[in-house]
VEXSE-286389 format. One record per atom (N, C-alpha, C): residue in three letters; y, z, x. Coordinates in steps of 0.02 Angstrom, whole numbers, plus 50000, padded with zeros to 5 digits. Example, Ala and Ser with C-alpha at 12.3 -4.5 7.8 and 13.67 -1.06 7.14 Angstrom:
ALA497165039050660ALA497755039050615ALA498355039050660SER498885035450642SER499475035750684SER500025039450645
//
This chain:
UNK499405000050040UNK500005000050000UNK500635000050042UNK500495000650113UNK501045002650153UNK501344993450194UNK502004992850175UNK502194984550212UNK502324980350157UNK502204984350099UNK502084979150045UNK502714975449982UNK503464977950018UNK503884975549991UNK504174970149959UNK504264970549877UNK504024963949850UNK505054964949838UNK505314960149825UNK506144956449842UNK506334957649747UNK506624960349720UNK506864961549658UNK507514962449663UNK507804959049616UNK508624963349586UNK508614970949518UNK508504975149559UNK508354980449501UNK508684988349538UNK508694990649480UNK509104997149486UNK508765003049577UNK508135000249535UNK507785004149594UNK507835001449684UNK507844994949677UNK508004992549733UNK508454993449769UNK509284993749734UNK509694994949752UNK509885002049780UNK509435005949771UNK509675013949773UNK509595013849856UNK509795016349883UNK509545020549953UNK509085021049974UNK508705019250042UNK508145021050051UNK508215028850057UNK508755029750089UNK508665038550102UNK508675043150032UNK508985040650003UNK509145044449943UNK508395044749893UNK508225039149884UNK507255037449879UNK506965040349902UNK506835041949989UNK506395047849997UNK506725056349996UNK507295056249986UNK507525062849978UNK507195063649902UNK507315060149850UNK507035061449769UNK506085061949781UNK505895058449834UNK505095060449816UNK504875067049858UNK505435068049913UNK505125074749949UNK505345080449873UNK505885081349841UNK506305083949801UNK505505086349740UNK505215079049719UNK504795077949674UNK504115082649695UNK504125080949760UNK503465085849776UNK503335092749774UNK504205094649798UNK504335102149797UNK504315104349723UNK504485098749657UNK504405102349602UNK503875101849565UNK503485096649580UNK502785095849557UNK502435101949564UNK502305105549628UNK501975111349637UNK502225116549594UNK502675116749570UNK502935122549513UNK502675122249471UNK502475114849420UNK502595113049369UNK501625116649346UNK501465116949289UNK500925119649314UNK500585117749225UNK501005113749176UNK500775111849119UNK500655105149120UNK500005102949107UNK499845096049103UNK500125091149078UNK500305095649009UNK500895087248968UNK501345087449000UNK501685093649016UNK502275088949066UNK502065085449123UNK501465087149157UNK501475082649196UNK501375075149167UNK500955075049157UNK500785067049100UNK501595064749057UNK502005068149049UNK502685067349015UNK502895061349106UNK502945068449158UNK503185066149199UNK502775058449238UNK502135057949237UNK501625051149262UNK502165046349207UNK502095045549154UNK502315042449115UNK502905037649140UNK503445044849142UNK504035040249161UNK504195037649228UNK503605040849269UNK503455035949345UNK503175029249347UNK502605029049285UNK502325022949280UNK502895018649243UNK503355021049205UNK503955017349179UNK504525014249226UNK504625017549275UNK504995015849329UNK504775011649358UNK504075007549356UNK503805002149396UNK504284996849353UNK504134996749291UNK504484991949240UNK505124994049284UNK505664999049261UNK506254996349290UNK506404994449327UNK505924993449405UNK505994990049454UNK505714982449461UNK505414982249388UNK505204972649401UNK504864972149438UNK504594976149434UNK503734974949476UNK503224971049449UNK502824964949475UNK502234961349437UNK501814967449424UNK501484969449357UNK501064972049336UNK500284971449365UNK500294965949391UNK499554965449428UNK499494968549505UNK499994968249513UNK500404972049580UNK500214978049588UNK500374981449534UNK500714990049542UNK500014992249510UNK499704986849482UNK499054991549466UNK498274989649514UNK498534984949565UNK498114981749641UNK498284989449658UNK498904993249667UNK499074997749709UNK498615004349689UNK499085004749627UNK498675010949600UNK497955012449575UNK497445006949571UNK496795006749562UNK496675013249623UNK496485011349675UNK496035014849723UNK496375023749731UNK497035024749691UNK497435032749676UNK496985034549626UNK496785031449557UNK496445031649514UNK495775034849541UNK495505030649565UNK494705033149573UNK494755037849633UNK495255039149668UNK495335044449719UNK495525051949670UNK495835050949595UNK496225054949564UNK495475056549514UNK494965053949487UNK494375056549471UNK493755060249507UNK493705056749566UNK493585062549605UNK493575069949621UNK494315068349645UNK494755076249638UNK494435078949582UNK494615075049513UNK494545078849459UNK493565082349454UNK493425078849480UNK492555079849459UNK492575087749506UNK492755085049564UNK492695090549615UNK492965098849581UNK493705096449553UNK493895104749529UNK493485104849473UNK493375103049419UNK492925103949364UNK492295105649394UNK491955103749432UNK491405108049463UNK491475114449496UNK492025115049541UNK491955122349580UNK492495126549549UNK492965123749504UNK493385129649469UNK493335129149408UNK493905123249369UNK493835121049290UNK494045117549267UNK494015112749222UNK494215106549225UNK494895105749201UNK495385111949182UNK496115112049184UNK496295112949225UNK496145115749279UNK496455116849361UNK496515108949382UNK495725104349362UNK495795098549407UNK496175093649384UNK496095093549303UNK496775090449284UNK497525091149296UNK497765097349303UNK498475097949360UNK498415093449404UNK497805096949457UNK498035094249509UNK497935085249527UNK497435083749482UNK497605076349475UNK498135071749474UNK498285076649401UNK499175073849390UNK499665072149432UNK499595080249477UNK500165080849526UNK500005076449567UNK499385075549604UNK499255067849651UNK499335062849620UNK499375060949566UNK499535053849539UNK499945052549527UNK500555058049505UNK501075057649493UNK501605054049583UNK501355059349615UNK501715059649676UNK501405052749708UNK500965050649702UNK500645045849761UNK501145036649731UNK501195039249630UNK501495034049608UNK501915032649629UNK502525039149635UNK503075038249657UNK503245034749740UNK502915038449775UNK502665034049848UNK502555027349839UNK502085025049803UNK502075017349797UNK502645014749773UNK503065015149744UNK503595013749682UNK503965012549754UNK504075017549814UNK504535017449835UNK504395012349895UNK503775013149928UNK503315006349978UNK503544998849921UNK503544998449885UNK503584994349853UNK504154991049844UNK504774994349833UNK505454991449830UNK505914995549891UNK505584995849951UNK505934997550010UNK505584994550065UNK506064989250111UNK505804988750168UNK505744994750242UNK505244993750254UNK504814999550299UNK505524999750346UNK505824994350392UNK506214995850433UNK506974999750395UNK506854998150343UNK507595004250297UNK507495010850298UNK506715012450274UNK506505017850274UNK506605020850345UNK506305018850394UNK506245020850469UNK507195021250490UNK507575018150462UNK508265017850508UNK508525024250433UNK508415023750401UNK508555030850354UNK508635037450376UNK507675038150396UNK507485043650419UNK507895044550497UNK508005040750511UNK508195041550590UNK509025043150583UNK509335042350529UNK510015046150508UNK510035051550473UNK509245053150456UNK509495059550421UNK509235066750479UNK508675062250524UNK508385067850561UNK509195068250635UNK509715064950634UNK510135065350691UNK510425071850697UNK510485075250648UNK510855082450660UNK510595085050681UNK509945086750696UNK509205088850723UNK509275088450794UNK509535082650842UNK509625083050918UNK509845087450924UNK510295093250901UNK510475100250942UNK509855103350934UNK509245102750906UNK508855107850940UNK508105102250965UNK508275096051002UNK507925095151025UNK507295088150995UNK507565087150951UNK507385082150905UNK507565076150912UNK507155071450946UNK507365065650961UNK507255059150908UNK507745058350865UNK507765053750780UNK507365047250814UNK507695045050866UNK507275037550868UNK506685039150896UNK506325042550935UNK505535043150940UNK505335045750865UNK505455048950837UNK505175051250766UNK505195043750742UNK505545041450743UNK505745033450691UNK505135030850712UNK505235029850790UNK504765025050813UNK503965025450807UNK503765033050787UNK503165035950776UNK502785033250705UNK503465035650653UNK503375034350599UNK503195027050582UNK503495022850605UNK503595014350598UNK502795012250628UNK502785014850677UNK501925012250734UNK501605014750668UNK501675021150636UNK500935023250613UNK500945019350555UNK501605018450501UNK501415014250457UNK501115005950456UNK501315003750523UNK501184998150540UNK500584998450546UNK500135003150562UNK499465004150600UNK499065004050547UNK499315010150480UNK498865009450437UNK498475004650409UNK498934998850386UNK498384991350360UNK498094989150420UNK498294988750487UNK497894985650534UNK497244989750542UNK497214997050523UNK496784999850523UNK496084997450457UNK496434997150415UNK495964997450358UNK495724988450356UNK496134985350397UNK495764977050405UNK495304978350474UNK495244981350542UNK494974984350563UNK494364987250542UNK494064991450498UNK493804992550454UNK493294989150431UNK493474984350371UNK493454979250353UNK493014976750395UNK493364974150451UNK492914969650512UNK492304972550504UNK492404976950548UNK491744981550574UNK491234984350522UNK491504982050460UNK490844983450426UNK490544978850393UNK491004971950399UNK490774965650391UNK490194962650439UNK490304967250497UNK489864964050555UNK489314967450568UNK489404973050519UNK488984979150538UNK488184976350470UNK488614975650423UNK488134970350375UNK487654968150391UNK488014962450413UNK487644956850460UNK487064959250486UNK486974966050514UNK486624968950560UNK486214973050528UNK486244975650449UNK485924979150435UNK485954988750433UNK486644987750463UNK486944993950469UNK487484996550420UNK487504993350378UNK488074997150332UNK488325004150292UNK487535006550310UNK487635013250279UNK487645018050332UNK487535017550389UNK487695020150448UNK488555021850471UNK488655027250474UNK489495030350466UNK489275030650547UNK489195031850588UNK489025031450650UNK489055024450703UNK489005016950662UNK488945012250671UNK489635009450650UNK490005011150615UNK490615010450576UNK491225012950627UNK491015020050632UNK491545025150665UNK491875021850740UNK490985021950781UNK491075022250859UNK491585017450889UNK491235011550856UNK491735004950855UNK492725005250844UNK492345007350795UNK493165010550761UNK493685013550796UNK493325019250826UNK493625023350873UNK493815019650946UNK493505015150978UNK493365012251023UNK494035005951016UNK493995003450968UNK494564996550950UNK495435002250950UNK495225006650901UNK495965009950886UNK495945011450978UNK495975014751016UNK496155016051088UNK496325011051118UNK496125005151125UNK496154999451144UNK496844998751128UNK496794997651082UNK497534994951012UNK498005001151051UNK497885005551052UNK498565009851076UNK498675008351144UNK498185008051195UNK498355005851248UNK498615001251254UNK498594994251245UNK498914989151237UNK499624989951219UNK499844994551149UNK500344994451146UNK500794997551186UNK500495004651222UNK500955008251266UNK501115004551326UNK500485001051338UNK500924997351392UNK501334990551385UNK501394987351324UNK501914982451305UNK502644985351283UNK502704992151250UNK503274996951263UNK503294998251320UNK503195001451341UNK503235001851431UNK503524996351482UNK503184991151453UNK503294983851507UNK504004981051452UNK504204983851429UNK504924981751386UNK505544987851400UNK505184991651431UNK505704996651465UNK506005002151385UNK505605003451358UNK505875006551278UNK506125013151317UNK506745014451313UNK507025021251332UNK507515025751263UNK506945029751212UNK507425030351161UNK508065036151191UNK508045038951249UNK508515042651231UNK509145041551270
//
């Protein structure tokens, strides 16, 4: 879901990237309060409504939110087994609610707005040591990394198929682990050989 900025003229687009993730950190801090289901479902509601005000293709936003879904029944099976199945419905909510809003915002924000955002809001922070453009630059690699990761993935279990190994998490992983190091090495030393000096 992460890179996936689709080009709209809509209310939501226009807002701030900073001001966008200041309202979903804001959202998270009040989600955990909130502790009645219809409001939460009040609140999913008018998140899933906010896709509409942003003119989002509908086949889009629900490519996105499918795999939150079956991550959000899970959860639910899990607390309905070890506590009760109103505990897991909260906390469903609250992950579906919050993960919507995250997409909503991957969605009508380009990643480099987000990253030059954060890197103006974390600047007051250098008096104790906080360096905004390595945080930026952290943030930006890892979101970048994520889909290369999960096509990565992908690969290796396409090939792993082939082989008869697919249900093998061991056959999946090693590889896995082995390509991601690679991939960072490479990059530290193409930052490096570009002279990146954030401070």
């Amino acid at each position: 879901m992460l890179g996936l900025y689709i080009r709209r003229e809509s209310p939501i687009h226009a807002l701030a990237p900073g001001a966008k993730m200041l309202a979903l950190m804001l959202a998270a801090v009040g989600l955990i309060q909130v502790t009645d289901p219809r409001i939460l479902a009040i609140v999913q509601a008018a998140a899933l409504g906010l896709f509409a005000l942003a003119r989002l293709p509908p086949r889009e936003v629900a490519a996105q939110l499918r795999p939150v879904l079956l991550l959000g029944l899970f959860f639910f099976a899990v607390h309905a087994l070890l506590v009760d199945w109103g505990s897991g419905l909260v906390t469903v909510l609250r992950f579906t609610v919050l993960v919507s809003l995250a997409v909503l915002i991957t969605l009508t924000t380009r990643v480099s707005d987000m990253v030059e955002a954060l890197e103006g809001g974390l600047r007051p922070l250098r008096r104790v040591g906080v360096n905004p453009a390595k945080v930026g630059l952290m943030i930006s690699l890892a979101i970048r990394f994520v889909p290369l990761l999960i096509d990565l993935v992908r690969e290796i279990q396409a090939a792993q198929r082939s082989r008869g190994l697919e249900r093998s998490v061991t056959a999946v992983a090693v590889p896995l682990i082995v390509k991601t190091l690679r991939m960072a090495s490479v990059l530290t030393d193409a930052i490096e050989a570009r002279g990146y000096d954030p401070d």
